[in-house]
C-alpha positions in Angstrom: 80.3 -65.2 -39.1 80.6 -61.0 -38.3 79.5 -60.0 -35.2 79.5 -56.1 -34.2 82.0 -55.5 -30.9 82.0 -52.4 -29.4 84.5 -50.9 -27.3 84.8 -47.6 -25.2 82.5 -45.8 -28.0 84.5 -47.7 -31.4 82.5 -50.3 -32.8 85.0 -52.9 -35.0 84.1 -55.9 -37.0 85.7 -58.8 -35.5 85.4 -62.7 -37.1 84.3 -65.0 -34.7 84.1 -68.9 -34.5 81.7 -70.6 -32.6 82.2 -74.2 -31.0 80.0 -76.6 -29.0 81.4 -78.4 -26.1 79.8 -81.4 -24.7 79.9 -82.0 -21.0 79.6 -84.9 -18.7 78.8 -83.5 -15.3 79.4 -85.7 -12.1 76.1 -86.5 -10.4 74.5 -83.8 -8.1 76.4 -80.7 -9.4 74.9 -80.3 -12.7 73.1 -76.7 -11.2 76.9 -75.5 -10.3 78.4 -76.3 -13.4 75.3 -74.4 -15.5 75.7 -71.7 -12.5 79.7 -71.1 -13.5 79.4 -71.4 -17.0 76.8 -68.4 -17.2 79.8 -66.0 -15.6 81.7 -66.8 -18.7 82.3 -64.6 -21.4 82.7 -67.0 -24.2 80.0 -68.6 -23.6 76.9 -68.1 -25.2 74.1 -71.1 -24.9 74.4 -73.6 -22.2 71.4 -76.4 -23.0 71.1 -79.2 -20.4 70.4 -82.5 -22.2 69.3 -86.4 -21.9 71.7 -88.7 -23.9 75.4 -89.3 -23.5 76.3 -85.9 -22.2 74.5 -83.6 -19.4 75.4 -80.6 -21.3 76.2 -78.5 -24.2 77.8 -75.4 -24.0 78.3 -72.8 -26.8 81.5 -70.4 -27.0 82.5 -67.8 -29.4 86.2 -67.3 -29.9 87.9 -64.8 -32.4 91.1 -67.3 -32.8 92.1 -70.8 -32.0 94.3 -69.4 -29.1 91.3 -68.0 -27.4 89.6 -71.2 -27.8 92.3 -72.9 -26.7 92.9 -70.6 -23.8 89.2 -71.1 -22.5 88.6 -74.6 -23.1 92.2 -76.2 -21.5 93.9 -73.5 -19.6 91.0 -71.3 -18.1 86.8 -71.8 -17.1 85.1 -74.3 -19.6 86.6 -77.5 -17.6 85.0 -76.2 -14.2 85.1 -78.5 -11.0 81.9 -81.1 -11.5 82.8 -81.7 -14.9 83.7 -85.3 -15.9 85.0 -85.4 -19.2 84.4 -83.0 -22.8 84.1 -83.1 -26.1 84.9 -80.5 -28.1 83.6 -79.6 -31.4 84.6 -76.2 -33.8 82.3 -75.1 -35.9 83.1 -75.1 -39.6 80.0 -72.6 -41.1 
């Protein structure tokens, strides 16, 4: 997938990758977790859901650093948050 990035006046092509991360949220902060998520960059679709997980979450990453960067060292795994699933999106 393309997507157009501009920056100070350039506009580039960059790839992306997209990948869905499923969320369990502990009980009573589901509003907080949505809340920090939407300050993320990455992160493009947060859906709250009934089923096994609370919610899914949708980032967009250029490589599997930045994915990796997000997901274990940095703001997708935000206090609240139980356990995740992560799955990268092949096409």
């Amino acid at each position: 997938m393309l997507s157009k990035v501009t920056n100070k006046k350039e506009s580039i092509l960059k790839m992306t990758q997209a990948a869905y991360i499923l969320l369990n949220v502990q009980s009573g902060m589901l509003e907080k977790v949505q809340e920090g998520l939407k300050h993320i960059v990455e992160v493009t679709e947060v859906y709250a859901v009934y089923g096994i997980y609370d919610l899914i979450v949708k980032i967009e990453f250029g490589t599997m650093d930045e994915l990796k960067n997000q997901v274990l060292n940095n703001n997708i795994i935000l206090e609240g948050v139980k356990n995740s699933m992560t799955m990268i999106c092949v096409n």
